[in-house]
C-alpha positions as YAML, in Angstrom:
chain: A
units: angstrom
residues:
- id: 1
  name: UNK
  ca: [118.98, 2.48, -54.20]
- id: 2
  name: UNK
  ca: [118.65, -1.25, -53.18]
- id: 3
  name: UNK
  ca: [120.72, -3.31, -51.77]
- id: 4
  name: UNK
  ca: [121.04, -5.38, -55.06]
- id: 5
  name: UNK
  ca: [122.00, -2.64, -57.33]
- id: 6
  name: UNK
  ca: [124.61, -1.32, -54.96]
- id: 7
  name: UNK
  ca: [126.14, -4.53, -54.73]
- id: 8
  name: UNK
  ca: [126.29, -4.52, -58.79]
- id: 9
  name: UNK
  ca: [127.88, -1.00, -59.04]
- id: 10
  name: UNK
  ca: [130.88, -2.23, -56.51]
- id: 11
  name: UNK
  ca: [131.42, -5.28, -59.00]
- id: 12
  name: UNK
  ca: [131.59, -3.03, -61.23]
- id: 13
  name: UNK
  ca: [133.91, -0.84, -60.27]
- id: 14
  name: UNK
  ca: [135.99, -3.68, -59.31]
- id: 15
  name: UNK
  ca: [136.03, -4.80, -62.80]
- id: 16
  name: UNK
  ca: [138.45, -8.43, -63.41]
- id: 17
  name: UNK
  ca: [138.97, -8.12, -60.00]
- id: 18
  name: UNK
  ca: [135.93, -9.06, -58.25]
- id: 19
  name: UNK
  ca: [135.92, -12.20, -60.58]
- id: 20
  name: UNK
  ca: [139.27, -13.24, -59.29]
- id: 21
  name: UNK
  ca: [137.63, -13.30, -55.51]
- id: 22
  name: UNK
  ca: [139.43, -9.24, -54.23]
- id: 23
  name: UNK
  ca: [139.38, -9.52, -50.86]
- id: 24
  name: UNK
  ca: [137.15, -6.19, -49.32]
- id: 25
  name: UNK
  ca: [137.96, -5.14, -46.24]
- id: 26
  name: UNK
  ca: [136.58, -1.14, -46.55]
- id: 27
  name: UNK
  ca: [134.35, -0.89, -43.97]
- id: 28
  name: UNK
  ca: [132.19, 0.66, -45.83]
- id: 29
  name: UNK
  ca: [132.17, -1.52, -48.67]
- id: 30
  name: UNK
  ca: [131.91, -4.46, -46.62]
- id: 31
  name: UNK
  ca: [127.84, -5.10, -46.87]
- id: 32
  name: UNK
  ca: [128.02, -4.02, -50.81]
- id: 33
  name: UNK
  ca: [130.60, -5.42, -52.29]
- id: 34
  name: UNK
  ca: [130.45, -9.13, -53.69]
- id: 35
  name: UNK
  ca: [130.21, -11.28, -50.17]
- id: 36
  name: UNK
  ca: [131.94, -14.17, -51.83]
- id: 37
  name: UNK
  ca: [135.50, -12.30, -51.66]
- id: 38
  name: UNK
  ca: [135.55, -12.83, -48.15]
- id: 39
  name: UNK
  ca: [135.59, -16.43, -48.36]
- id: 40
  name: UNK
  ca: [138.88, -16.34, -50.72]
- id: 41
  name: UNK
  ca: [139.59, -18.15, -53.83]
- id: 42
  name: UNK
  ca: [139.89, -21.31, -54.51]
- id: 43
  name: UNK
  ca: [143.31, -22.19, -55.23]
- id: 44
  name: UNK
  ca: [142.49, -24.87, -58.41]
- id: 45
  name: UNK
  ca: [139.58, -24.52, -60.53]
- id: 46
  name: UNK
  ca: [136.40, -26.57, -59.00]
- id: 47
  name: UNK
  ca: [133.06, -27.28, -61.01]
- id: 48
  name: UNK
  ca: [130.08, -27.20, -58.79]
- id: 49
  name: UNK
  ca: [127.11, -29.07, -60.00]
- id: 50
  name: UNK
  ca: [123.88, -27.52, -59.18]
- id: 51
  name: UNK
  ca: [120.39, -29.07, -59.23]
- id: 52
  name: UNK
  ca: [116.89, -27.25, -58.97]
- id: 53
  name: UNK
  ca: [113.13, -27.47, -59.84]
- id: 54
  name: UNK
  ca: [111.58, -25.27, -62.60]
- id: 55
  name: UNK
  ca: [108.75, -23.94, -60.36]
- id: 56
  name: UNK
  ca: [108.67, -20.65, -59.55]
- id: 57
  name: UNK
  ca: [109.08, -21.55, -55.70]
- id: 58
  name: UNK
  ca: [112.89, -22.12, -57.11]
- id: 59
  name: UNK
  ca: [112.83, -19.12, -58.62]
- id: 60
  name: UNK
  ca: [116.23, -18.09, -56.20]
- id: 61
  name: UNK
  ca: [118.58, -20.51, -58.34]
- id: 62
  name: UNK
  ca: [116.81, -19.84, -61.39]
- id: 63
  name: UNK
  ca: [117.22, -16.18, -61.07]
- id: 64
  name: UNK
  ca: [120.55, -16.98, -59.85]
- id: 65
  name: UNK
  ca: [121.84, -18.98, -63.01]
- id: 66
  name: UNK
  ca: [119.92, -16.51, -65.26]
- id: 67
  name: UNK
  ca: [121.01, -13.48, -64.16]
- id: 68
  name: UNK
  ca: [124.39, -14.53, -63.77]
- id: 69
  name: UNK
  ca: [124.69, -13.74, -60.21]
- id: 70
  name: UNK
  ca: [126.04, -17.01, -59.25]
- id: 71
  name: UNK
  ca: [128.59, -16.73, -61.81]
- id: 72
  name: UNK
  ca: [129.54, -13.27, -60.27]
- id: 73
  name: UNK
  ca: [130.00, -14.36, -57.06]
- id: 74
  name: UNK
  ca: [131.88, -18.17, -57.65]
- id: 75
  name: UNK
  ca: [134.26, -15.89, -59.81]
- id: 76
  name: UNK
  ca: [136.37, -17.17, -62.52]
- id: 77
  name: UNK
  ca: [138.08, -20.07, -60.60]
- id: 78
  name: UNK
  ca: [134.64, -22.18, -60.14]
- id: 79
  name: UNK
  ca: [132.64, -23.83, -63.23]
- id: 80
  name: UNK
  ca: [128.42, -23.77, -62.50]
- id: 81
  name: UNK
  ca: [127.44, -27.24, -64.16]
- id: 82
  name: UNK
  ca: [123.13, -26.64, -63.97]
- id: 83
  name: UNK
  ca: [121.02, -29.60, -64.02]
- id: 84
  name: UNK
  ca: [117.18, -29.83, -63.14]
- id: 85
  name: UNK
  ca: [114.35, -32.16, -61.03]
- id: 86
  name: UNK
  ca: [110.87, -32.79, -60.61]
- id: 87
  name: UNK
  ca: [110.70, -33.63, -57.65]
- id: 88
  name: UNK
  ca: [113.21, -34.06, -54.28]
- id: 89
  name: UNK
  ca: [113.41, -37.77, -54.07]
- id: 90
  name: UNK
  ca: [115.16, -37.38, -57.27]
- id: 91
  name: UNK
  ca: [117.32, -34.76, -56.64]
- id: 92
  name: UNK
  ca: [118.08, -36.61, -53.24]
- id: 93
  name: UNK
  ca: [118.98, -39.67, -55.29]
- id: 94
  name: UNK
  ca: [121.47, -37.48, -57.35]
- id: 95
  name: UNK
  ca: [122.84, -36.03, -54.24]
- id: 96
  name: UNK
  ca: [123.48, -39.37, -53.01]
- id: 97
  name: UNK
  ca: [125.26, -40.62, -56.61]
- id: 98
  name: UNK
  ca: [127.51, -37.56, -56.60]
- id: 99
  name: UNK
  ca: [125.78, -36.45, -59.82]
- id: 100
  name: UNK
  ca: [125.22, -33.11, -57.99]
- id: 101
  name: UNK
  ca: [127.00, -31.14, -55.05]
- id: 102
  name: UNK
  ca: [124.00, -28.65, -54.10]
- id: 103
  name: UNK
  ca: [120.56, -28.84, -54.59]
- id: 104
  name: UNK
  ca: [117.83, -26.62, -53.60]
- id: 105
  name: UNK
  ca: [114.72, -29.20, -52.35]
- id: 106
  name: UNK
  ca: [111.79, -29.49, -50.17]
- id: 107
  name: UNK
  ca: [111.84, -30.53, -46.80]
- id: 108
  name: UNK
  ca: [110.68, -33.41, -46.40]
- id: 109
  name: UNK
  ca: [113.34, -34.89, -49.24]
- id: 110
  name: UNK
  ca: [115.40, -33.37, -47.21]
- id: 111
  name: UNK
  ca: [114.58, -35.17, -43.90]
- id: 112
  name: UNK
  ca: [114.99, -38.06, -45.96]
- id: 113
  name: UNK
  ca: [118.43, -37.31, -47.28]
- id: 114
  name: UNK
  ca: [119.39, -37.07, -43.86]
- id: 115
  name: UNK
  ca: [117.56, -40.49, -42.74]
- id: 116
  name: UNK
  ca: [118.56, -42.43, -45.20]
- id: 117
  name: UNK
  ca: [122.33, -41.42, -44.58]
- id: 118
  name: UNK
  ca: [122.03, -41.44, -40.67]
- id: 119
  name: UNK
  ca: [122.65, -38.04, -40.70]
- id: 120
  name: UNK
  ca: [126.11, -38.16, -42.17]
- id: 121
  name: UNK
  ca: [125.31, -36.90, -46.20]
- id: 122
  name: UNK
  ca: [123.79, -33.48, -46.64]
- id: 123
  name: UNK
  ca: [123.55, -30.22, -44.48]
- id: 124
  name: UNK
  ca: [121.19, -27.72, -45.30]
- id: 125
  name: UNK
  ca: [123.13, -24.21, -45.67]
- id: 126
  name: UNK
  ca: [120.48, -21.81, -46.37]
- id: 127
  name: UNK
  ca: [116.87, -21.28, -46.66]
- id: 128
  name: UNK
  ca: [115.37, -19.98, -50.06]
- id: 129
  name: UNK
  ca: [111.65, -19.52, -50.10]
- id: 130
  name: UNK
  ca: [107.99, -20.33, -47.90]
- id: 131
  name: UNK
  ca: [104.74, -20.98, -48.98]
- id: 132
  name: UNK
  ca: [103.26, -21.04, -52.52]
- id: 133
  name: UNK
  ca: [102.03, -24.06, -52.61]
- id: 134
  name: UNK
  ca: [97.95, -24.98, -52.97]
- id: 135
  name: UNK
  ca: [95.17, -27.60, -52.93]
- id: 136
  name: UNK
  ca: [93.79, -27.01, -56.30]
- id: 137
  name: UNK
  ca: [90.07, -29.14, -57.34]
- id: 138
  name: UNK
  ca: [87.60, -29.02, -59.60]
- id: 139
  name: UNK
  ca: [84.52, -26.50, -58.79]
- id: 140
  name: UNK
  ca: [82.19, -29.36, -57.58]
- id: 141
  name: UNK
  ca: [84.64, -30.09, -54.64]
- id: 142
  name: UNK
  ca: [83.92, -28.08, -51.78]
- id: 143
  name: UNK
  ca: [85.56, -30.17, -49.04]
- id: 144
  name: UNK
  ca: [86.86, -33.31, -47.63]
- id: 145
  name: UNK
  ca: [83.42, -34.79, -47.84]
- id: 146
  name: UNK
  ca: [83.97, -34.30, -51.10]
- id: 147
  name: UNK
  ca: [86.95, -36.34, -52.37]
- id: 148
  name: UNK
  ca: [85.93, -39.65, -51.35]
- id: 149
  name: UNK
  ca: [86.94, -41.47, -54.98]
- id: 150
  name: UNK
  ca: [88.62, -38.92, -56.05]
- id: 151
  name: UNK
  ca: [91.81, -38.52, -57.94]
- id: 152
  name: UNK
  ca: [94.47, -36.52, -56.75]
- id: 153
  name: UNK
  ca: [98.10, -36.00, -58.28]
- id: 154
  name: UNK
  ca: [101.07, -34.90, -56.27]
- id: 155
  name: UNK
  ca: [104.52, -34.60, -57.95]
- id: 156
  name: UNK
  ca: [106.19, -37.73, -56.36]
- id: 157
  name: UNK
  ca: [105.91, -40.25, -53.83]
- id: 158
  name: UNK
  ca: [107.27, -38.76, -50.58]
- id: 159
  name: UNK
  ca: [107.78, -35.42, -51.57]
- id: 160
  name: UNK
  ca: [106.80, -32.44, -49.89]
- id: 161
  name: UNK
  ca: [103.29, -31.76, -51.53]
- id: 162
  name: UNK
  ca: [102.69, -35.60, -51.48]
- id: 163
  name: UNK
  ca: [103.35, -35.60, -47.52]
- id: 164
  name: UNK
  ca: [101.46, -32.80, -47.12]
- id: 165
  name: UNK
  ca: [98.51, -33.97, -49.17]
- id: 166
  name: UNK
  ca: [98.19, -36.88, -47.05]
- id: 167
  name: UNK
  ca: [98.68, -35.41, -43.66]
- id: 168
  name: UNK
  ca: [95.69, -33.37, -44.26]
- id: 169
  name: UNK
  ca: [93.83, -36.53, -45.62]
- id: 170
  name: UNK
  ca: [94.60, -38.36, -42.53]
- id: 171
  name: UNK
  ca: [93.65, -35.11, -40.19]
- id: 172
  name: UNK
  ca: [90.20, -34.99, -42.23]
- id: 173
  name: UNK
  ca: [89.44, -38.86, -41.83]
- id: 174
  name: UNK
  ca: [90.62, -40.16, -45.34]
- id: 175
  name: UNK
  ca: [93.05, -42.73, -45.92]
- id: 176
  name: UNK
  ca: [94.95, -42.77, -48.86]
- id: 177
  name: UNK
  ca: [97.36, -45.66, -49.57]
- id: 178
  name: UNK
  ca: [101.09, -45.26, -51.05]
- id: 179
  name: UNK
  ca: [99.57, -47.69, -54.02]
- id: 180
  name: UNK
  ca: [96.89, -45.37, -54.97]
- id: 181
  name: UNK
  ca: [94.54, -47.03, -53.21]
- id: 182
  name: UNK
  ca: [91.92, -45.65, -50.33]
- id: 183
  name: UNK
  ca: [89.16, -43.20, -49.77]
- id: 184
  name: UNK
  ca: [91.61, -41.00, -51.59]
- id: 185
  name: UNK
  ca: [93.76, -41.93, -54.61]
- id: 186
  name: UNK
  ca: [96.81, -40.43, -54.61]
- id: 187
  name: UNK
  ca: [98.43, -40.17, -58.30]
- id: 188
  name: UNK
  ca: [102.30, -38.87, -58.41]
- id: 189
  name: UNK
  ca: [103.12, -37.37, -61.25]
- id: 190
  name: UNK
  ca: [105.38, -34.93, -63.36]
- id: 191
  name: UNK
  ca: [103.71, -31.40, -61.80]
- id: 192
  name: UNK
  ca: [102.77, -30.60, -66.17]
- id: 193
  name: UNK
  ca: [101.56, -33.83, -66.51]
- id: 194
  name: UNK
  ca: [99.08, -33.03, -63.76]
- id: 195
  name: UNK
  ca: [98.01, -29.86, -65.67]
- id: 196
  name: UNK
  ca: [96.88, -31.76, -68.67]
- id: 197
  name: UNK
  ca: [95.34, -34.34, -66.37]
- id: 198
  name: UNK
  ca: [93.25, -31.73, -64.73]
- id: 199
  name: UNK
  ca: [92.35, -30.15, -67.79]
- id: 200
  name: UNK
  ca: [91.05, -33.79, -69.70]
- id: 201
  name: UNK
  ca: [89.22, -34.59, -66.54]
- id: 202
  name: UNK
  ca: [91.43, -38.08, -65.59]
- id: 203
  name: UNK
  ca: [92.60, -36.22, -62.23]
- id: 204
  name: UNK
  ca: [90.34, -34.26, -59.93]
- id: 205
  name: UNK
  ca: [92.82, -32.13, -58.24]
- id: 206
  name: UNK
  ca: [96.63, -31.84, -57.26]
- id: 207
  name: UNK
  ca: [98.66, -30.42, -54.46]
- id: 208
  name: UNK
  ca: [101.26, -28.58, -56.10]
- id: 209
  name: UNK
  ca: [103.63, -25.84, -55.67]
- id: 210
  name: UNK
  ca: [103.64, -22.64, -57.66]
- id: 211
  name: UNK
  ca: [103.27, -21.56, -60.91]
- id: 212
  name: UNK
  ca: [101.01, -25.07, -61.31]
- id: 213
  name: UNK
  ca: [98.42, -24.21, -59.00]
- id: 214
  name: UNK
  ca: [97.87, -20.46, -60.47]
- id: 215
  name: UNK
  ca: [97.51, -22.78, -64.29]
- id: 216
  name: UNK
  ca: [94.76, -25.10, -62.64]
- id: 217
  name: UNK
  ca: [92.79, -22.65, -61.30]
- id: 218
  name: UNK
  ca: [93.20, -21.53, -64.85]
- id: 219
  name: UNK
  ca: [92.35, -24.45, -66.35]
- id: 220
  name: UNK
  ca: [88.66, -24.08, -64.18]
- id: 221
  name: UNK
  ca: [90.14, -25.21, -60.58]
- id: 222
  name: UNK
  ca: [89.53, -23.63, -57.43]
- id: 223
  name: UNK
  ca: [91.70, -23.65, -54.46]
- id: 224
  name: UNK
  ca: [90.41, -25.56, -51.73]
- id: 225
  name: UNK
  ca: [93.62, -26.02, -49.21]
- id: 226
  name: UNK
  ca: [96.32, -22.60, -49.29]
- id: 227
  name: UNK
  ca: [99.22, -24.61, -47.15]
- id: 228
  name: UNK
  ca: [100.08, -21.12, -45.86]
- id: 229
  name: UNK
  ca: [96.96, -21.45, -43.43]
- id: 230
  name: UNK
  ca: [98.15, -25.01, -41.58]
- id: 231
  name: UNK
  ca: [101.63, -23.49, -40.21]
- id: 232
  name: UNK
  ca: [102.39, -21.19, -37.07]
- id: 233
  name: UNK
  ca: [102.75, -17.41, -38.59]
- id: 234
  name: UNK
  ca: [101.82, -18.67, -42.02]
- id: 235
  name: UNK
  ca: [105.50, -19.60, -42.74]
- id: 236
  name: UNK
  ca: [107.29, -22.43, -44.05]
- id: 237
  name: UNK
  ca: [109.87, -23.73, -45.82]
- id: 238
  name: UNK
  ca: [109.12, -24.99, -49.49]
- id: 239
  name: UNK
  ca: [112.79, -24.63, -50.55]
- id: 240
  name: UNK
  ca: [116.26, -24.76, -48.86]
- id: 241
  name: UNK
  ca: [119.27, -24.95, -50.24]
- id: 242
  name: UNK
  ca: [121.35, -28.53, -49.68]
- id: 243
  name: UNK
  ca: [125.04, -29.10, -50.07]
- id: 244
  name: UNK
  ca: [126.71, -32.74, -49.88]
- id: 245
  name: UNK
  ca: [129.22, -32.53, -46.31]
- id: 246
  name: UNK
  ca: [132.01, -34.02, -48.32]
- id: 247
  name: UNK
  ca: [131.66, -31.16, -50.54]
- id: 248
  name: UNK
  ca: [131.22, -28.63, -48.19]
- id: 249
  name: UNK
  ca: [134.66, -29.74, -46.12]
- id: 250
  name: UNK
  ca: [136.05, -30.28, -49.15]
- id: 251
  name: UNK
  ca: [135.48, -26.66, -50.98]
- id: 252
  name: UNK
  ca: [133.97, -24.29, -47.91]
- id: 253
  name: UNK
  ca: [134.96, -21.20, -49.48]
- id: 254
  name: UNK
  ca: [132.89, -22.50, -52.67]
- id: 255
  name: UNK
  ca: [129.98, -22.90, -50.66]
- id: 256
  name: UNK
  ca: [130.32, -19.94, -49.16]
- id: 257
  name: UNK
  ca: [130.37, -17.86, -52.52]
- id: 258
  name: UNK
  ca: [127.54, -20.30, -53.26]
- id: 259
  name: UNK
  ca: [125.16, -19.08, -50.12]
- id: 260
  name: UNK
  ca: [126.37, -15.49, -51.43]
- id: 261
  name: UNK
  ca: [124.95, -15.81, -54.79]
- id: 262
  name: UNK
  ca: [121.34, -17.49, -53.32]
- id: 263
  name: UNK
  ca: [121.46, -14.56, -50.87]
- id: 264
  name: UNK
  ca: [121.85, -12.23, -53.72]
- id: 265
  name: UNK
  ca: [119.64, -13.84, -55.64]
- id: 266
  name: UNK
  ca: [116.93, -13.10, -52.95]
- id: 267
  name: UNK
  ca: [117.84, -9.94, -52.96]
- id: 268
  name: UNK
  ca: [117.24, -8.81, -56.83]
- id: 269
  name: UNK
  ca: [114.30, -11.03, -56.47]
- id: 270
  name: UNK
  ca: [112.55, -9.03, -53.54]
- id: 271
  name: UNK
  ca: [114.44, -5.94, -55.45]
- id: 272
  name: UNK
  ca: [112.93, -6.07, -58.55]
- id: 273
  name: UNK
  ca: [109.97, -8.38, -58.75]
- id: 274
  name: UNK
  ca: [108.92, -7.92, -62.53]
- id: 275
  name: UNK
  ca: [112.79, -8.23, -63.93]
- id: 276
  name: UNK
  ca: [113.00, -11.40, -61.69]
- id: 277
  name: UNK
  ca: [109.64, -13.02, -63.02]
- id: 278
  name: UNK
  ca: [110.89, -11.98, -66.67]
- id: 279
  name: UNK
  ca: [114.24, -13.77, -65.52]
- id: 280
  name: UNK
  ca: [112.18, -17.10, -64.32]
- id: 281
  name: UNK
  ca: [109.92, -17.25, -67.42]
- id: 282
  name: UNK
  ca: [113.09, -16.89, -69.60]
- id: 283
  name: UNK
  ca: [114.81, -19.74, -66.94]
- id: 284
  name: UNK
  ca: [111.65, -22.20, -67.00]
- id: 285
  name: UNK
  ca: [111.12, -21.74, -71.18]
- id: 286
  name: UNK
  ca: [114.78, -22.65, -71.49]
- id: 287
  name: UNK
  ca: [114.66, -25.96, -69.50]
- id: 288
  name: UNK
  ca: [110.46, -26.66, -70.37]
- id: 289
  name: UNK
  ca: [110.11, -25.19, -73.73]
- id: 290
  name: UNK
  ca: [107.44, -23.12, -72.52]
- id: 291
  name: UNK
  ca: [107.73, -19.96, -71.10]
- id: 292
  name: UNK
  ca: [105.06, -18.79, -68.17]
- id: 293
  name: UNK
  ca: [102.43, -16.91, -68.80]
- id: 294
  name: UNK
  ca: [103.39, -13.63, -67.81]
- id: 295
  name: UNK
  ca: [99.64, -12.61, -65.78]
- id: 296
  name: UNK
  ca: [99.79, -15.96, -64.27]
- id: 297
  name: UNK
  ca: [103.52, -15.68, -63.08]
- id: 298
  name: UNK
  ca: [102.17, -12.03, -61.83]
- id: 299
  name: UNK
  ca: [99.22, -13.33, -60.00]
- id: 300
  name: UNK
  ca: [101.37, -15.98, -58.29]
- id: 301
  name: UNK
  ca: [104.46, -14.37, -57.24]
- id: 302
  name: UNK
  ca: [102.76, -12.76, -53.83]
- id: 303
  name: UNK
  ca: [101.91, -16.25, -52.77]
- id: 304
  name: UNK
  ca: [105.52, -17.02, -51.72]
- id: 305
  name: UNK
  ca: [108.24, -15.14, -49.80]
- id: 306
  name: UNK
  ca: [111.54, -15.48, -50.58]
- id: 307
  name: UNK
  ca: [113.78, -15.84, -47.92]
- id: 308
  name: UNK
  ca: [117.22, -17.35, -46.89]
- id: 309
  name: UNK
  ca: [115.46, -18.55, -43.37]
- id: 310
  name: UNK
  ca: [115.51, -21.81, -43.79]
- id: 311
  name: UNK
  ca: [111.98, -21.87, -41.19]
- id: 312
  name: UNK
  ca: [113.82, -24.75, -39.46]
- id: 313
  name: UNK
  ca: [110.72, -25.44, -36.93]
- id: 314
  name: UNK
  ca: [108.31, -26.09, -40.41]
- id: 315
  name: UNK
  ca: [110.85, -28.79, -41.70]
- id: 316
  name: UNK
  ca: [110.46, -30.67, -38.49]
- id: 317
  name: UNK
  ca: [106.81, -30.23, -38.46]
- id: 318
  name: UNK
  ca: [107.05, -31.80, -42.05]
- id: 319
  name: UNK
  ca: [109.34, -34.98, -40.81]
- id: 320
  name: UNK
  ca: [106.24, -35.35, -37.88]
- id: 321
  name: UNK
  ca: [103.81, -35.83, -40.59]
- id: 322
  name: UNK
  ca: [105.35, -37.94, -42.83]
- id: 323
  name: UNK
  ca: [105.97, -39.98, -39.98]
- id: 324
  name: UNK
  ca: [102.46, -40.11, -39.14]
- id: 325
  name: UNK
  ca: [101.34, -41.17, -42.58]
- id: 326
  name: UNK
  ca: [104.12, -43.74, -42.74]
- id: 327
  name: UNK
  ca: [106.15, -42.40, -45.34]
- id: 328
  name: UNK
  ca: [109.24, -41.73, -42.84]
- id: 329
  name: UNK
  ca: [111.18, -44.01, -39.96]
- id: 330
  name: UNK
  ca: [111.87, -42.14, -36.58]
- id: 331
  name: UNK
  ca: [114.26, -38.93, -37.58]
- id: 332
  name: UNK
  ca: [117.07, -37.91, -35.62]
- id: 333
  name: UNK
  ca: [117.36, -34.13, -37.16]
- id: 334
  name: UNK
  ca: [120.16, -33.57, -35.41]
- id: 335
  name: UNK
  ca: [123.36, -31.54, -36.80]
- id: 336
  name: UNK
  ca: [121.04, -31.29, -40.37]
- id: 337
  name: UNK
  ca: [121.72, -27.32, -40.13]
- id: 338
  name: UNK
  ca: [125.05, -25.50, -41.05]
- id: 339
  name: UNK
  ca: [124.28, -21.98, -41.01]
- id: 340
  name: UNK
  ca: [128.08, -20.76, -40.14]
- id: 341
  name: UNK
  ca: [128.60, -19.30, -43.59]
- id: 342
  name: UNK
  ca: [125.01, -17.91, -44.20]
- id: 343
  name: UNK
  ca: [125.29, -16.18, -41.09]
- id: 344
  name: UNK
  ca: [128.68, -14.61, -41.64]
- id: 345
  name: UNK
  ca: [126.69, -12.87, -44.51]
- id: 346
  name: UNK
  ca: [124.08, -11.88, -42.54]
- id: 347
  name: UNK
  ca: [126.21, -10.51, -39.93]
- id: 348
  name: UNK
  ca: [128.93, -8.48, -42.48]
- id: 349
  name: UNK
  ca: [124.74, -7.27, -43.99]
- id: 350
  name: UNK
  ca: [124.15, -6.22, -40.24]
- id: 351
  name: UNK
  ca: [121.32, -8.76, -40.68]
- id: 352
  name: UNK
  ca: [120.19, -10.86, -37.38]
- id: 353
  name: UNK
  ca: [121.20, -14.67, -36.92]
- id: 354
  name: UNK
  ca: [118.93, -17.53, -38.47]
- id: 355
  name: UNK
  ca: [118.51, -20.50, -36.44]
- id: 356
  name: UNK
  ca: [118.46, -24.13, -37.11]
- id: 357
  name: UNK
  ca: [116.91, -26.86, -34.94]
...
């Protein structure tokens, strides 16, 4: 029996009580039991507002939200307010407002979050997933030499994909200004928009994270970059999960039941692959309007690993390159990383330690 399911008999067993944060102290219940109880109950009612992408490299708070593990482990005493991105420097921006408490992002948004507030505003709790994300042209493109006048969408100024887009660029000779200008020009764009872009011909490629690139190589596109092969061990970090510090002093046992349910989450995802995709089609249709195409969603799902290491060494890597191509001042990363309450679940899992920087 898996992990997941285990966990899902205890709660219910437990019935009412597991919603109202029972503290369980079994031994043997201990790794199986909903983690969140150990972090107690918040003593008024707090709404946490929650922000993600509708990719399927978010796919941890989407099956999260949809299979209402999040709501098992906040319990009763914490409202989930949802709301959803494009891309990080938006969701950074919200972070920043106090429109949203958590958000699951990219990297390099995050390095920014942390610039931008010298280091005082965010701390990144948890990892979620690595990889999935692709270089995507059209057939005639066979490399660099290639893309000279070419048009190329990423999903946003300065997010991940965009960085990474033109850190290759730059390693391959290209330039590629921030105006769309260059050997190279560099389009942002909603990551759908880029779809029907590629498809009517007025883009030539796109760097984009998953389930996009599986649809362009759909639509006729080949993949001519898997981001996978430019990091150490073929790991990094394409989501991690991002809490607000005021938040986090403010409601730690919330967060806590928060890193529970992403934990969780990974768990039924790595569980039970083909409920989970069902559960992200359902999650992206609801928020899109259009559900995924269920072969596609199949095809793409091996391309990323879900994991709650946050692949700490990959985000710096990231802040070096968007450094490099300008897009990022100097970054003192320092203190970015709380892992205190991912690692007590790790360690009451008998799981080893993840590391920050």
């Amino acid at each position: 029996m898996d992990a997941y399911r285990r966990r899902r008999l205890v709660l219910a067993a437990l019935g009412p009580l597991a919603a109202l944060g029972l503290l369980v102290t079994t031994g043997g219940l201990a790794g199986c039991g909903s983690r969140a109880a150990s972090g107690g109950s918040p003593a008024d009612p707090v709404t946490l507002r929650l922000g993600y992408f509708p990719n399927l490299t978010h796919a941890t708070p989407i099956v999260g939200v949809e299979k209402g593990i999040f709501g098992e482990q906040l319990g009763d005493k914490v409202k989930l307010q949802a709301s959803t991105f494009n891309a990080g420097p938006a969701a950074v921006e919200a972070l920043f407002s106090g429109a949203v408490d958590a958000v699951y992002i990219g990297p390099n948004p995050t390095v920014n979050a942390q610039v931008k507030s010298k280091g005082t505003a965010i701390k990144v709790i948890s990892g979620a997933a690595s990889g999935g994300v692709f270089f995507v042209v059209k057939p005639g493109i066979n490399g660099p030499e290639d893309l000279k006048g070419k048009k190329i969408a990423t999903p946003q100024l300065g997010n991940t994909q965009d960085v990474a887009l033109r850190y290759w660029l730059k390693q391959k000779g290209l330039t590629a200004t921030k105006d769309g200008g260059g050997d190279v020009k560099i389009l942002p764009q909603d990551n759908s928009a880029a779809v029907d872009g590629f498809t009517t011909g007025t883009i030539d490629g796109a760097w984009v994270p998953e389930p996009f690139a599986s649809r362009l190589v759909a639509a006729g596109g080949k993949v001519l970059v898997d981001e996978r092969d430019l990091w150490p061990g073929n790991r990094f970090i394409i989501t991690n999960l991002v809490v607000r510090t005021d938040f986090l002093k403010r409601h730690r046992e919330v967060v806590k039941r928060l890193v529970a349910g992403s934990v969780a989450a990974n768990e039924f995802i790595n569980a039970r692959p083909e409920e989970a995709q069902r559960a992200v089609s359902d999650g992206i249709a609801r928020i899109t309007g259009k559900p995924l195409d269920a072969k596609l969603t199949a095809k793409a799902w091996p391309n990323i690993e879900f994991t709650d290491d946050p692949v700490a060494s990959s985000l710096a890597g990231g802040a070096r390159h968007a450094e490099e191509v300008g897009l990022l001042q100097k970054a003192d990363l320092k203190g970015l990383y709380d892992l205190t309450l991912l690692n007590e679940i790790r360690k009451a899992d008998g799981k080893p330690e993840v590391t920050g920087l």
